[in-house]
KEMAR-629415 format. One line per field, with one value per residue (C-alpha): x, y, z. Coordinates in steps of 0.2 Angstrom, whole numbers, plus 5000, padded with zeros to 4 digits. Each point is the difference from the previous one (the first is absolute). Layout:
KEMAR-629415
east <- c(X_...)
north <- c(Y_...)
up <- c(Z_...)
This chain:
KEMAR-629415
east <- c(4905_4997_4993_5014_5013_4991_4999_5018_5002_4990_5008_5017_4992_4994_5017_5009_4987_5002_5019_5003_4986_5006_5017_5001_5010_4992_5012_4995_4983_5002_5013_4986_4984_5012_5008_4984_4987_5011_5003_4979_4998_5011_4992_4985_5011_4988_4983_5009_5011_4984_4992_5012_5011_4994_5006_5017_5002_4994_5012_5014_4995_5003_4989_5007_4990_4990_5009_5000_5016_5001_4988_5012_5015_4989_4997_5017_5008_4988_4988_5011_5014_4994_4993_5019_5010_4987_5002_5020_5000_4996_5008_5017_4997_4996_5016_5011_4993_5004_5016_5005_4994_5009_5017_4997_4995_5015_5012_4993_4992_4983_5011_4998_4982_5004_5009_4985_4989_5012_4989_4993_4980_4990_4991_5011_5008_4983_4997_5019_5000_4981_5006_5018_4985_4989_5015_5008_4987_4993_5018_5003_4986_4989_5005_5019_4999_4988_5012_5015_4993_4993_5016_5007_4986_5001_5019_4995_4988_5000_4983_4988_4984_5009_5007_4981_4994_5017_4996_4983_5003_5016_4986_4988_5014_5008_4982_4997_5016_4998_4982_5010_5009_4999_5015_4996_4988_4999_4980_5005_5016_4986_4991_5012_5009_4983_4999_4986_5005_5016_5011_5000_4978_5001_5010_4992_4985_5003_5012_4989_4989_5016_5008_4982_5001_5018_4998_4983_5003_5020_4991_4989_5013_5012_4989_5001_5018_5009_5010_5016_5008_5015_5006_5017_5013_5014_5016_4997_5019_4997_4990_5009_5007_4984_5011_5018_4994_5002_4987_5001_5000_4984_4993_5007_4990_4984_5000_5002_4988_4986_5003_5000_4984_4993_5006_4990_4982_5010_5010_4982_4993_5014_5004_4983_5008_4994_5005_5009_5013_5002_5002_5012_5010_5001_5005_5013_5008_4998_5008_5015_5002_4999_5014_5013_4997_4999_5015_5014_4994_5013_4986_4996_5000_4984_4991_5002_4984_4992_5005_4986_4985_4990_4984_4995_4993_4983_4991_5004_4998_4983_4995_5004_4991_4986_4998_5002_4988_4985_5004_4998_4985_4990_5006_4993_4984_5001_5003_4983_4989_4995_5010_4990_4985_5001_5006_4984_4990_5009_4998_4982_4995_5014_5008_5006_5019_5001_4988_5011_5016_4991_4997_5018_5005_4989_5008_5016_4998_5001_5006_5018_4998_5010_4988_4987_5003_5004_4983_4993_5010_4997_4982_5003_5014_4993_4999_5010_5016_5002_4983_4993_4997_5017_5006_4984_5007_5017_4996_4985_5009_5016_4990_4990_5016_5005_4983_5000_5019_4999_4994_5019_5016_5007_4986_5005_5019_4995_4989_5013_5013_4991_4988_4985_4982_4988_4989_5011_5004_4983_4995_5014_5005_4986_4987_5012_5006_4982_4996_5015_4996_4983_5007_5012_4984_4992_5016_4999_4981_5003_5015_4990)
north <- c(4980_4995_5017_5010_4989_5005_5018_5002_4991_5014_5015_4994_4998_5019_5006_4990_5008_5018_4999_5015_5010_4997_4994_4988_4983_4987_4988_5006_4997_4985_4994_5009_4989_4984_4999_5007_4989_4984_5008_5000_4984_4992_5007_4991_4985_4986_5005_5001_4985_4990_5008_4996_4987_4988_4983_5008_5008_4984_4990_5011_5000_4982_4997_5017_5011_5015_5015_5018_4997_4986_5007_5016_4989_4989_5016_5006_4986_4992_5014_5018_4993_4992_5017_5009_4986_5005_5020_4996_4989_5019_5009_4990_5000_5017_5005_4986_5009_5018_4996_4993_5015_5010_4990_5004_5017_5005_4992_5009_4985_5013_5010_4992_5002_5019_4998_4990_5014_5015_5009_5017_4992_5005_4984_4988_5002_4999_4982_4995_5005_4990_4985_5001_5002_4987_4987_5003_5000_4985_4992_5009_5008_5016_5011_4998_5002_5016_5009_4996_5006_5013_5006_4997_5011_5014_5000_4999_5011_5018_5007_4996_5002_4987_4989_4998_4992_4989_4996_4996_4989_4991_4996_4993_4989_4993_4996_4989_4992_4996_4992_4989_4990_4992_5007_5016_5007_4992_4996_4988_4993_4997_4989_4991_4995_4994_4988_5010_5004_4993_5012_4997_4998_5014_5012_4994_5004_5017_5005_5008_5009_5007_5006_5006_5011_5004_5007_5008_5013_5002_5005_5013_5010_4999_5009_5015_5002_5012_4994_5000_5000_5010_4984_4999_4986_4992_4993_4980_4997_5015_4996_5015_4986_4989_4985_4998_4985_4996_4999_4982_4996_5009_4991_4983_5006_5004_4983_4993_5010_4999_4982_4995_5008_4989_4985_5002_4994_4983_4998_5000_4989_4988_4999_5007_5009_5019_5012_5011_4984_5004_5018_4999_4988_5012_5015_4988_4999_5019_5007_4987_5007_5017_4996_4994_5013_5016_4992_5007_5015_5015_5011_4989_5012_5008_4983_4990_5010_4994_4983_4994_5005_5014_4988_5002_5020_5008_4995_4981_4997_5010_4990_4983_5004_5005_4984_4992_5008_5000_4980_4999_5010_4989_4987_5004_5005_4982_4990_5011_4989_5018_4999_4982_5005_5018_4985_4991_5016_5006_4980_5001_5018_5006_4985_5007_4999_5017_5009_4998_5006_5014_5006_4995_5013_5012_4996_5002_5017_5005_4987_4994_4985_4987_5003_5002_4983_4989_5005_4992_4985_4996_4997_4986_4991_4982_5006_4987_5004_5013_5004_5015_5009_5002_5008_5012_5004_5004_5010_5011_5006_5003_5011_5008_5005_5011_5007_5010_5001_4999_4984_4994_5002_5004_5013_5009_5001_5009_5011_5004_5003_5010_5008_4995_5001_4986_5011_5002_4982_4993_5013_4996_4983_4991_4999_4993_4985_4997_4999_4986_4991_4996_4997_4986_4995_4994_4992_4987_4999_4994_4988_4993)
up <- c(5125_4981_4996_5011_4989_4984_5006_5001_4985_4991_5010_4994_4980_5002_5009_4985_4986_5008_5002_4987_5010_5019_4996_5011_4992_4992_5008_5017_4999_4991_5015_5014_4992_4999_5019_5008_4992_5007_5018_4999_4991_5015_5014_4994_4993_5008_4990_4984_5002_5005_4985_4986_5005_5014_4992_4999_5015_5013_4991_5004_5018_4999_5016_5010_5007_4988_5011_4995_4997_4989_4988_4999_4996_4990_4989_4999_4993_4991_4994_5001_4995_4983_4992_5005_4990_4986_5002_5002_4984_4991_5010_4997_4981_5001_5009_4989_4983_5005_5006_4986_4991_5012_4996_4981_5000_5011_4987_4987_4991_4997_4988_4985_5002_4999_4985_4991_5004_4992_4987_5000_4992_5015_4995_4995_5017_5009_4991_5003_5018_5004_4992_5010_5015_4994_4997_5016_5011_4995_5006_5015_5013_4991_5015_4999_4981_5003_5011_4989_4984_5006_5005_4984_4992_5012_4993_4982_4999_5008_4997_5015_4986_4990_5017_5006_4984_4999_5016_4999_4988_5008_5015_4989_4990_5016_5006_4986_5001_5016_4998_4985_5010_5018_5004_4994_5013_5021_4994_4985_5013_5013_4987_4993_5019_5006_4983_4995_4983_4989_4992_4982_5001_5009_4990_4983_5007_5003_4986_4986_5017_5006_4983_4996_5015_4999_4982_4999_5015_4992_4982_5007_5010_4986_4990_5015_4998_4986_4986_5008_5017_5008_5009_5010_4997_5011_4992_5006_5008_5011_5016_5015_5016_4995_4991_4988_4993_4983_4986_4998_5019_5003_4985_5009_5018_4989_4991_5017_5010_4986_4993_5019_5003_4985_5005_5018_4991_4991_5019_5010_4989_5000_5020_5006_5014_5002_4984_5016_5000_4982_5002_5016_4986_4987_5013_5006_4984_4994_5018_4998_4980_5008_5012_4987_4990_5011_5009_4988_4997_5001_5011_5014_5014_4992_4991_5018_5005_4984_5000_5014_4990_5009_5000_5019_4994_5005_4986_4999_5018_5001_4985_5009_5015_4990_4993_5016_5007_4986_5003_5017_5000_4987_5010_5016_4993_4989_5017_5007_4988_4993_4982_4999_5002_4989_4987_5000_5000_4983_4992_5006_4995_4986_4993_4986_4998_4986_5012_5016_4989_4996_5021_5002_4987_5008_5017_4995_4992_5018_5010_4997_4985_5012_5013_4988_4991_5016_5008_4985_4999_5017_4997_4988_5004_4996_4981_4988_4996_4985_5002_4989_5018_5004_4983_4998_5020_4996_4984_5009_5013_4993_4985_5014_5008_4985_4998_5012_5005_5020_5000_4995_5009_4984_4996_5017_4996_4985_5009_5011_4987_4988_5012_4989_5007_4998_4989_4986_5000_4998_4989_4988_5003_5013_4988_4987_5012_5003_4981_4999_5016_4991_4985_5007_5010_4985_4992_5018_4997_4983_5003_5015)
């Protein structure tokens, strides 16, 4: 039953690799792999129990008798339930992140990064709009970030030649970002809610890695685009039925969305509840400024549609459940001994911490990075806090998800937007991430 587990484990990692080929959703098979492999595991929920937690489980009988039955509630509630609190503390910052971002792109708060970027240099604009990227998604989640700047260049820019390598390099920019900070990307939140890593070690860690890769790949294509660019610009107060608010509250909601978002490292470290809590918080407070001010508007017929943020959309939730579903599915395969004993295996026959980052890299050129990084992480989770393992993780496949584009969600959006093929992108950007990811590799090699 151990092998049929791992099987479906596997058939969901190649569904999830060959997603652009058969287009079938990520989050399906992630979700299929997940609820499957614990319908299995509970059919032969005595073995496994016996196996991996007998101590436990014959103190919770408590002297009753070791029925079919009691080993299934035993593993629902003490065993099944623990790895959904841990998908559901992501999920829930997840969801708390994007809509806050939601709240603040619906009021217009986004434009004044429109207006920083108003200049006709093709490169100038291509540095100013990665660093925006870069910046932003290190504070928010490198997904949300990706659809929304991509959005703002498809606006700005009206040549699809010139949109690919802006987008290419917007991909590769929020990517970093998001490998920054443990906020920035579900693989570094993973670490950081399971006290694996802190989030200042963490982040200075990886900061010269990250800008290294950020800036490398954003010098070469700006060296593909001509001198200067036919770029289109919006007044900022105009935004169609989207919002009325004034300049200086939109400035008021982005101090408040952003600072809050800042605040959430300083509040888990203070009250060691879930950073969820702290997001949850900072969405509390964001909504209720959002109420005050949209309620006087002159045009509320049209904005109350807009004022409930339009968070619960296809992309969001298929992202949640993806996540959920990658957790699940380590975690049944975890509970099968099989991720313990593929542990002592690698410590035995690899050992070699700049070794395994470099598979992970490779794994998540095709595979998806969060699904990529948390079969790694799994094998070794009795590492010490802020361990170099976890870092050279998070930074591997987060690299290896821009190298060769499918291997991110945010790489697919672009794929999807721009209709580019996977050939072009490795031939002019792939090969240029790679050159940064081992450039940075050799920057942790040397701090460490």
């Amino acid at each position: 039953m151990t092998l049929i587990i791992i099987a479906i484990l596997l058939i969901g990692y190649v569904l999830i690799a060959t997603s652009s080929i058969t287009h079938i959703n990520k989050a399906a098979s992630a979700v299929f792999a997940g609820t499957v492999g614990w319908v299995l595991y509970i059919c032969w929920g005595t073995d496994y129990v016996m196996a991996q937690h007998p101590d436990d489980y014959i103190n919770w009988l408590a002297g009753a008798n070791a029925t079919s039955v009691a080993v299934k509630e035993y593993i629902a509630s003490n065993i099944f339930l623990s790895y959904v609190g841990r998908g559901a503390e992501i999920v829930l910052f997840l969801l708390a992140t994007m809509t806050i971002v939601e709240i603040l792109n619906n009021n217009g708060c986004f434009d004044f990064l429109t207006q920083m970027m108003r200049t006709r240099n093709s490169r100038k604009l291509l540095w100013l709009m990665t660093a925006i990227t870069f910046l932003i998604s290190a504070n928010l989640d490198n997904i949300t970030t990706t659809t929304m700047m991509l959005m703002i260049m498809h606006d700005i820019v009206p040549a699809r030649r010139q949109r690919m390598i802006y987008g290419s390099a917007i991909v590769v920019a929020a990517n970093c970002g998001g490998a920054l900070t443990v906020i920035g990307d579900p693989t570094g939140l993973v670490l950081w809610t399971n006290g694996w890593v802190t989030a200042t070690n963490f982040s200075m860690a990886l900061m010269i890695p990250c800008l290294i890769s950020w800036a490398v790949p954003t010098f070469w294509l700006s060296r593909m685009l001509p001198e200067r660019i036919d770029s289109q610009w919006r007044t900022m107060p105009y935004r169609g039925d989207d919002t009325n608010l004034k300049i200086w509250q939109r400035l008021v909601m982005l101090i408040v969305g952003i600072g809050g978002l800042w605040f959430i490292p300083t509040f888990h470290n203070i009250t060691k509840l879930s950073p969820f809590l702290g997001a949850l918080c900072v969405l509390s407070v964001l909504w209720i400024v959002n109420e005050v001010m949209n309620r006087k508007l002159n045009d509320v017929d049209k904005m109350i549609q807009r004022r409930v943020p339009f968070v619960l959309q296809y992309g969001v939730v298929q992202l949640a459940l993806f996540v959920m579903g990658i957790m699940l599915a380590i975690g049944v395969v975890h509970e099968t001994g099989a991720i313990a004993w593929l542990g002592r295996w690698c410590t035995d026959h690899i050992n070699n911490v700049w070794l395994m980052g470099a598979i992970a890299a490779a794994f998540s050129t095709v595979l998806d990075t969060f699904a990529s990084a948390m079969s790694f992480i799994s094998l070794f989770q009795h590492l010490p806090q802020n361990d170099v393992f976890w870092k050279v993780i998070a930074y591997s496949t987060a690299m290896g998800g821009s190298t060769l584009m499918i291997g991110s969600i945010a790489g697919l959006a672009l794929m999807k937007m721009e209709h580019i093929r996977v050939g072009w992108y490795l031939r002019n950007v792939g090969w240029v991430v790679a050159l940064s990811w081992l450039m940075g590799m050799a920057v942790l090699y040397f701090m460490n």
